[in-house]
N, C-alpha and C positions, 0 to 999 in steps of 0.2 A: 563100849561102856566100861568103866572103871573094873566092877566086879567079875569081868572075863563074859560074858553073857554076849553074844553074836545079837544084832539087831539091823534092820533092815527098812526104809521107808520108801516107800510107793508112791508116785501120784501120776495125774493123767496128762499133766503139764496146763490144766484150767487157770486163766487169771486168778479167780479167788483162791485158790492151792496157796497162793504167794502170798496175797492180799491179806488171806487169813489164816496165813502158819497153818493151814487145812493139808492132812496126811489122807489118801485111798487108803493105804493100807499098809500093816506096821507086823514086821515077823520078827519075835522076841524068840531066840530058839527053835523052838519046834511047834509056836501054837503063833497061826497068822490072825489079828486083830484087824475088823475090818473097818472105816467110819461108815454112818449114813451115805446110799446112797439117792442118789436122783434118774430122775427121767432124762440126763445129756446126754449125744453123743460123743463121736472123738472129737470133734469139734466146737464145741461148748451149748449146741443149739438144744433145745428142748422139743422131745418129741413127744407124740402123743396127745397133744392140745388137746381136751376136750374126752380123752379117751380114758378112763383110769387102767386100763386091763393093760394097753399100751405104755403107759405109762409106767407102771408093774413090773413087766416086761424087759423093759428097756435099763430099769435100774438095776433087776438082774444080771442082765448081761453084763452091765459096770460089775459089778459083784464077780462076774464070770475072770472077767480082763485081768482084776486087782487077782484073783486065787490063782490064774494063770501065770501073770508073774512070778510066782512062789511055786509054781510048780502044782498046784491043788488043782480040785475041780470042785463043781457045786455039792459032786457026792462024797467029798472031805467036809462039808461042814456039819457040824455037832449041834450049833445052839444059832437059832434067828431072833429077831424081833420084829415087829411090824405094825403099822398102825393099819394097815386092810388085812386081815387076816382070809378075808373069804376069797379069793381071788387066786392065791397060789396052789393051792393044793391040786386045784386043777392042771397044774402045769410044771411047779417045781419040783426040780430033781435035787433039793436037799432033802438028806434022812428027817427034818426035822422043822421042813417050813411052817411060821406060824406057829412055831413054839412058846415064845410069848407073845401074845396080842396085846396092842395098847391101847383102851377103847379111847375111838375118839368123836365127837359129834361132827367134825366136819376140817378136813385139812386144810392151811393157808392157802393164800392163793398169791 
């Protein structure tokens, strides 16, 4: 970057990463920016059909891979958002899952 700032982008090499100028994840300095993620694995399949907990789950782990990269873990992150909120708390190891909740009636499909 022009103004001397270190930046760094991430992705998992998914067709639509390309398709849609779509970043995993963007380390400005010292504070890693993560996008939404999904239920894929490394290989672009979607897991969890039918399953939301699985589903959940599994976009974490993306979450996990992208902080990896950067050298982080889930118990580096500060701030989440989520449109299931009830579902991680059970499970996640960030200081702060379900931080913001985004109510929603019902997710695309």
């Amino acid at each position: 970057m022009s103004d001397g700032v270190d930046m760094e982008v991430t992705g998992f090499g998914m067709p639509w990463e390309k398709d849609f100028n779509y970043s995993q994840g963007l380390k400005v300095g010292d504070t890693i920016y993560l996008s939404g993620q999904i239920n894929h694995d490394a290989d672009g399949n979607l897991v969890g059909i039918g399953d939301l907990e699985a589903q959940i789950r599994q976009a974490y782990a993306n979450v996990a891979t992208v902080l990896e990269h950067y050298g982080a873990t889930l118990a580096n992150v500060l701030r989440t958002s989520s449109s299931s909120p009830t579902l991680m708390p059970r499970w996640c190891r960030c200081r702060s899952c379900g931080a913001i909740s985004l109510p929603v009636r019902r997710l695309a499909r």
